[in-house]
C-alpha positions as CSV (number, residue, x, y, z in Angstrom):
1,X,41.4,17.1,-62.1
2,X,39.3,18.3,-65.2
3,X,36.7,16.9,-66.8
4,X,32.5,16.4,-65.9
5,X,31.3,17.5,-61.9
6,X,28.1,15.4,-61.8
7,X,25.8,13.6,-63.1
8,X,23.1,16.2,-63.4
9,X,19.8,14.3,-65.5
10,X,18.8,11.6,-67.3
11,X,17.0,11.2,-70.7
12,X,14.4,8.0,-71.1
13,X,12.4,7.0,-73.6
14,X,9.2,5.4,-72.4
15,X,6.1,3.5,-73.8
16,X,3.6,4.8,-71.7
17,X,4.0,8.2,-70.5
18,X,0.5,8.0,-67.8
19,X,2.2,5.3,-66.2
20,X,5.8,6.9,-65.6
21,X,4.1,10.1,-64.2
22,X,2.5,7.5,-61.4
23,X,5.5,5.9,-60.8
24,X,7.5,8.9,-60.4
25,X,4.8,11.3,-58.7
26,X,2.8,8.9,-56.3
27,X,5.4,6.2,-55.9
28,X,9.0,7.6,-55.9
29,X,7.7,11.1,-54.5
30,X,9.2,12.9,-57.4
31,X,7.5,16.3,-58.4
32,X,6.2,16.7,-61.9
33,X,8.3,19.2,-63.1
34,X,6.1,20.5,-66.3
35,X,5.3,18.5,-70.3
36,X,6.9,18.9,-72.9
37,X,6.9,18.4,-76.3
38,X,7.7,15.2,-76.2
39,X,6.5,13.9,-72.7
40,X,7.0,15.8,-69.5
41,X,10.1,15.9,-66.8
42,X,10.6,15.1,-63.0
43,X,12.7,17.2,-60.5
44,X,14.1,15.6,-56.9
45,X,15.5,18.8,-56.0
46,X,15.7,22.7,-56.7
47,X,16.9,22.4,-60.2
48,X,14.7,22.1,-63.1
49,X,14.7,18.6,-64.1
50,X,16.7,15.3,-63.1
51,X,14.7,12.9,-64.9
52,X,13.4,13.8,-68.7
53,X,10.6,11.1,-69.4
54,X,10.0,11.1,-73.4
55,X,7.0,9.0,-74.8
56,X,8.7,6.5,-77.7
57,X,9.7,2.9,-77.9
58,X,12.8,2.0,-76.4
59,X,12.0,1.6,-72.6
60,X,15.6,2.4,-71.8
61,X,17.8,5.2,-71.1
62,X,18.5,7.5,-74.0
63,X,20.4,10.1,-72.8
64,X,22.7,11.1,-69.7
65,X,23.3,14.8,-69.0
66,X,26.6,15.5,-66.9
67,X,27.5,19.3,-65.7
68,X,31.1,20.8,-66.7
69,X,32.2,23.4,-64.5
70,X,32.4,26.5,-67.0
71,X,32.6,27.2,-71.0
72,X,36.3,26.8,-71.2
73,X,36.3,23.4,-69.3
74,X,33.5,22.2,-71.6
75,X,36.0,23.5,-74.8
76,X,38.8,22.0,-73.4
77,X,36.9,18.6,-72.6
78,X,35.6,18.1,-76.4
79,X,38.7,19.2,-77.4
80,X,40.3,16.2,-75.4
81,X,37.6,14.1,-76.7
82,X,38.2,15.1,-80.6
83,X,41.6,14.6,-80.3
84,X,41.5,10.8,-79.4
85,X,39.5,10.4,-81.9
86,X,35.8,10.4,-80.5
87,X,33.1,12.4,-82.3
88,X,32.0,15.2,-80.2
89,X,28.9,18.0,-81.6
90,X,27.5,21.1,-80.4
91,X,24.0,21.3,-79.3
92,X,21.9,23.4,-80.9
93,X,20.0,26.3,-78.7
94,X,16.4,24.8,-79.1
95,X,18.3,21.6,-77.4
96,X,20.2,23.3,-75.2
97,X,16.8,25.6,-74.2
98,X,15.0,22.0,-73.6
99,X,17.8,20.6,-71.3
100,X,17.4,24.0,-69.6
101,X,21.4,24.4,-69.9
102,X,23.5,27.7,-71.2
103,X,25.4,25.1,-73.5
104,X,25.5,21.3,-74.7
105,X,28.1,19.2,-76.3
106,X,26.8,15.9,-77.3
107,X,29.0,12.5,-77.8
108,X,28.7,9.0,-77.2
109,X,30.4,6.2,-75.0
110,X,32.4,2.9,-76.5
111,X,29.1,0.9,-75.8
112,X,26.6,3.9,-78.2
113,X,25.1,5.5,-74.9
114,X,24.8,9.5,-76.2
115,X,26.4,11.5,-73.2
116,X,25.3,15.2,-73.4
117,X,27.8,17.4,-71.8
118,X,26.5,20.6,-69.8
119,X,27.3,23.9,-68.4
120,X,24.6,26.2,-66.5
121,X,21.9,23.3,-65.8
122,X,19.3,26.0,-64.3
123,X,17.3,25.8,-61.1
124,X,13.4,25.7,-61.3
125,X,11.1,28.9,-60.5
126,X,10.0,27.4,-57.6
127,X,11.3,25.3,-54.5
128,X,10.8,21.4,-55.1
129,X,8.1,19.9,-53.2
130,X,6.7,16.4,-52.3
131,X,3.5,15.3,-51.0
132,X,4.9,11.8,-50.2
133,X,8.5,12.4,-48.6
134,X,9.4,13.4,-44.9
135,X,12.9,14.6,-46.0
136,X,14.2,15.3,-49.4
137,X,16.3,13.5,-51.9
138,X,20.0,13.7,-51.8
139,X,21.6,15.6,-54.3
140,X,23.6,18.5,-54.0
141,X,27.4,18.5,-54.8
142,X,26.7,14.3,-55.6
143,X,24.5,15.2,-58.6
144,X,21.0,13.4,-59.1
145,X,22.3,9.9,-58.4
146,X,23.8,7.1,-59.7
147,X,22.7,4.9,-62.7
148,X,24.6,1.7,-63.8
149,X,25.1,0.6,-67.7
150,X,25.1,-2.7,-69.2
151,X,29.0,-2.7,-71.1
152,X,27.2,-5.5,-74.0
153,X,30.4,-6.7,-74.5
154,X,32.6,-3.9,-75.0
155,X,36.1,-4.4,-73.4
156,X,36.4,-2.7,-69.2
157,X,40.3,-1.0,-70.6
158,X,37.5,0.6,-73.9
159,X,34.9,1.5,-71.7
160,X,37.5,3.0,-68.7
161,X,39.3,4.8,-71.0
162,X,36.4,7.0,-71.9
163,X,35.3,7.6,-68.5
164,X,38.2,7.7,-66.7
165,X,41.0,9.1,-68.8
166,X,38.8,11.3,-71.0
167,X,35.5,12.4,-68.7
168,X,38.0,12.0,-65.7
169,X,36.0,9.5,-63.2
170,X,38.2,7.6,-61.1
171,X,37.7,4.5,-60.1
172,X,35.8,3.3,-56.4
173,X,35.9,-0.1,-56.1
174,X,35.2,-3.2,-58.8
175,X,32.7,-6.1,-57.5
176,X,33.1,-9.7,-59.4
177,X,30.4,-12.4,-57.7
178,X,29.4,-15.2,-59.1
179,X,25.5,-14.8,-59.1
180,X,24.7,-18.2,-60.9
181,X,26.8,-21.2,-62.0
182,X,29.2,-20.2,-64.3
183,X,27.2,-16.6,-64.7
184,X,29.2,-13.5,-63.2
185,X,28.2,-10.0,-62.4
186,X,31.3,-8.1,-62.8
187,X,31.3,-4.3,-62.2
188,X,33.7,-1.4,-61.3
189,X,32.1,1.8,-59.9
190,X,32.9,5.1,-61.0
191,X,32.8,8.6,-59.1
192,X,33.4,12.0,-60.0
193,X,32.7,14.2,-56.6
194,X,32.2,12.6,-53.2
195,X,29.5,10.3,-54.0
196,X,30.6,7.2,-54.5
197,X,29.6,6.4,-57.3
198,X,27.8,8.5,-60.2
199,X,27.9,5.6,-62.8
200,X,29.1,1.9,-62.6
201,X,29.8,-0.2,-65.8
202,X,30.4,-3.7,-67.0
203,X,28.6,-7.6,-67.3
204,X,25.1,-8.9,-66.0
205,X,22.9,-10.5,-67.1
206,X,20.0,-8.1,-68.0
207,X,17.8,-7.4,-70.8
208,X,18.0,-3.4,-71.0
209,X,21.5,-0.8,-71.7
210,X,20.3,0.7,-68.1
211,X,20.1,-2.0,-65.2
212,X,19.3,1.0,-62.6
213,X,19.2,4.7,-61.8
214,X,19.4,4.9,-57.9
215,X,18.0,8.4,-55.9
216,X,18.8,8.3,-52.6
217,X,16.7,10.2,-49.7
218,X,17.6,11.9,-46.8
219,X,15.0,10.4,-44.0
220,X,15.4,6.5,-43.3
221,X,11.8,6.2,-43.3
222,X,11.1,7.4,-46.3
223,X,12.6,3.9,-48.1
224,X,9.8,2.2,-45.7
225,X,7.3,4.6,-47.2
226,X,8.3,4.0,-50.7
227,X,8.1,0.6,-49.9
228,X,4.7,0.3,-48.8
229,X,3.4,2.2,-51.5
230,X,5.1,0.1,-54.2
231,X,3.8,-3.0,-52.3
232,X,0.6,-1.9,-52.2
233,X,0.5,-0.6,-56.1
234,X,1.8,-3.8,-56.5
235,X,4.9,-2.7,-58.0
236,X,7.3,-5.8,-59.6
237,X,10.2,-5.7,-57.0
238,X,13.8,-6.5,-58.7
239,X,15.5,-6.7,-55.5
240,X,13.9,-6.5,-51.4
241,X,15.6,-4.5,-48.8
242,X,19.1,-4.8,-48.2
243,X,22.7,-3.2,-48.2
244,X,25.8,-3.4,-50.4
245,X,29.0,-3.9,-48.9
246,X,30.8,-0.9,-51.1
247,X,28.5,2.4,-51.1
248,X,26.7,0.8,-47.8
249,X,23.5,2.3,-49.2
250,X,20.6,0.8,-47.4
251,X,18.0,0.0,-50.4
252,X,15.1,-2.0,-52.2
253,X,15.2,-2.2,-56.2
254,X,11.7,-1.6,-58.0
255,X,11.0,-2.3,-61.5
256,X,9.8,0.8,-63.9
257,X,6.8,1.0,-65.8
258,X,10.1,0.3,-68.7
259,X,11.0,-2.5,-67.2
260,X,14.8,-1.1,-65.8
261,X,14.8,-0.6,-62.3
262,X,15.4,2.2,-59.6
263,X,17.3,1.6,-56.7
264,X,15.6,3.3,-54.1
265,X,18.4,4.2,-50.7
266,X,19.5,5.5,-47.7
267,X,22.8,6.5,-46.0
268,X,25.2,6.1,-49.3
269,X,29.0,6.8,-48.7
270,X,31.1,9.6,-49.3
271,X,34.3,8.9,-50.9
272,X,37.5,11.3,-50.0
273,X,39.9,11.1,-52.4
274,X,43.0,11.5,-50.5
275,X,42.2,8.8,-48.3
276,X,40.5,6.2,-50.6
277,X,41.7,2.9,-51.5
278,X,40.5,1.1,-54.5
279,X,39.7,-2.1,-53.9
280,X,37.7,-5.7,-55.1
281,X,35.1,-7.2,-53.4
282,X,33.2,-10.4,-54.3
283,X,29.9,-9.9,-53.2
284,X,27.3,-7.2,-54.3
285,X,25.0,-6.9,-51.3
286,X,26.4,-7.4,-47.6
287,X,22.8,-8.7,-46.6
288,X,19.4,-8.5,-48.2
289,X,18.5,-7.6,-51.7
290,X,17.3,-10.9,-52.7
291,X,14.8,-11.8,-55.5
292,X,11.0,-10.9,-54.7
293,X,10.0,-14.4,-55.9
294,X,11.8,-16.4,-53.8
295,X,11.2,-14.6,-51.0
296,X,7.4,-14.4,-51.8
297,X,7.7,-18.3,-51.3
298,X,9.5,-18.1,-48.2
299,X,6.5,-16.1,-46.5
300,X,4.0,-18.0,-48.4
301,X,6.2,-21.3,-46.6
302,X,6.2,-19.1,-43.3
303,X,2.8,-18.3,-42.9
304,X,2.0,-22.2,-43.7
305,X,3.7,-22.5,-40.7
306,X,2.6,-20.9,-38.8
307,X,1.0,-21.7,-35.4
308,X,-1.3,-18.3,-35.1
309,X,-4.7,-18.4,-36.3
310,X,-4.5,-21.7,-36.8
């Protein structure tokens, strides 16, 4: 099937650009890729960017790059796209030169999130490096990651029918739990190579467009490591250790300097397509990722209790 390969970058738009480059470079392990006119990019692999961080007000997610296979697969995809009616534009070469891509096609999804669409994303000069990881991040053929959008109340057959019949995602799985009385989380997960997912969509409740961008490394211990350091940076934690039941991806959830959050895992799933099986499950984690506050009163109540020391 036709239509986007990955999910190759993201575009934010941050209040405090000293902060980000923290966050990213000591805390994630990211490597600063180089400034910019407008801010400065991060890179989690060999490619030139996966993360452009752009100094402005909206603390959200502004952009989302995915790669096209070649220049005839990126004409016939905004071809499909003009033809249902969605208003596709070509990037111009200073754009395209900042994206570091041969060519860019810009559009935008039922809920207003711009979508640039890529061909030739280029690698860096150099091999990536971190000072803080033992292994690497995972990227590859799975693209940078996976990020999951807010659908502020556009309709799942509106939203679908962009991704799935026009971008050509197919569907992984769809989780509806009830996370408060009468309050649902209700999301279906998207994937468009063997990750399984590169972009879920639908209802929580959350402030921001973005709830999460997740990068996933290769070494186990390196989600410890993360960990610790965002613990002792004192880091707002959305979500503690845990597991969901769908991509199994063993994670915590730390909150940006924007006030979205990254997912940070291990040991995600691979889906094959000829084997899959869609289905709904109604529960988001399997165990773990629970609230930081609550569980900072749990230890607070379990070192009251406890009978060392005392």
């Amino acid at each position: 099937m036709s239509g986007v390969t990955e999910l190759s970058y993201v575009v934010y738009e941050v209040s405090d650009l000293a902060d980000w480059e923290r966050f990213g470079v000591e805390l994630l392990g990211m490597q600063y890729g180089g400034k910019t006119t407008r801010g400065f990019t991060l890179r989690t692999d060999d490619k030139a960017h996966r993360w452009v961080i752009e100094e402005g007000a909206e603390d959200d997610l502004v952009a989302s790059g995915y790669s096209v296979a070649s220049a005839a697969e990126l004409d016939a995809l905004a071809g499909k796209l003009r033809a249902d009616g969605v208003a596709v534009t070509e990037g111009d070469a200073a754009l395209a030169a900042e994206r570091k891509v041969d060519r860019i096609v810009i559009t935008t999804d039922p809920m207003g999130n711009r979508i640039e669409l890529v061909t030739g994303f280029a690698d860096a000069g150099t091999p990536f490096e971190s000072e803080r990881l033992l292994g690497g991040f995972v990227t590859g053929t799975g693209g940078a990651g996976h990020q999951v959008l807010l659908s502020g109340g556009v309709g799942r057959e509106d939203y679908l029918h962009f991704y799935n019949d026009l971008l050509g995602f197919r569907t992984s799985d769809i989780i509806v739990e009830e996370v408060a009385p009468g309050v649902f989380a209700d999301l279906i997960f998207l994937h468009c190579n063997p990750r399984h997912h590169s972009v879920a969509l639908g209802d929580m409740p959350f402030p921001k467009r973005n709830h999460h961008f997740m990068v996933e490394v290769s070494d186990i211990r390196d989600v410890g490591l993360a960990w610790d350091r965002c613990l002792a940076a004192h880091q707002p934690f959305h979500m503690t250790l845990g597991m969901h039941p769908n991509d199994m991806m063993f994670s915590f959830y730390v909150e940006t300097p924007s006030g979205f959050n990254v997912e940070y895992g291990w040991g995600g799933l691979l889906i094959d397509d000829a084997t899959w099986e869609v289905k709904t499950l109604d529960q988001l984690n399997s165990w773990g990722h629970l609230p930081a506050g609550p569980v900072a009163e749990m230890l607070a109540a379990g070192a009251a209790n406890s009978k060392i020391g005392h």
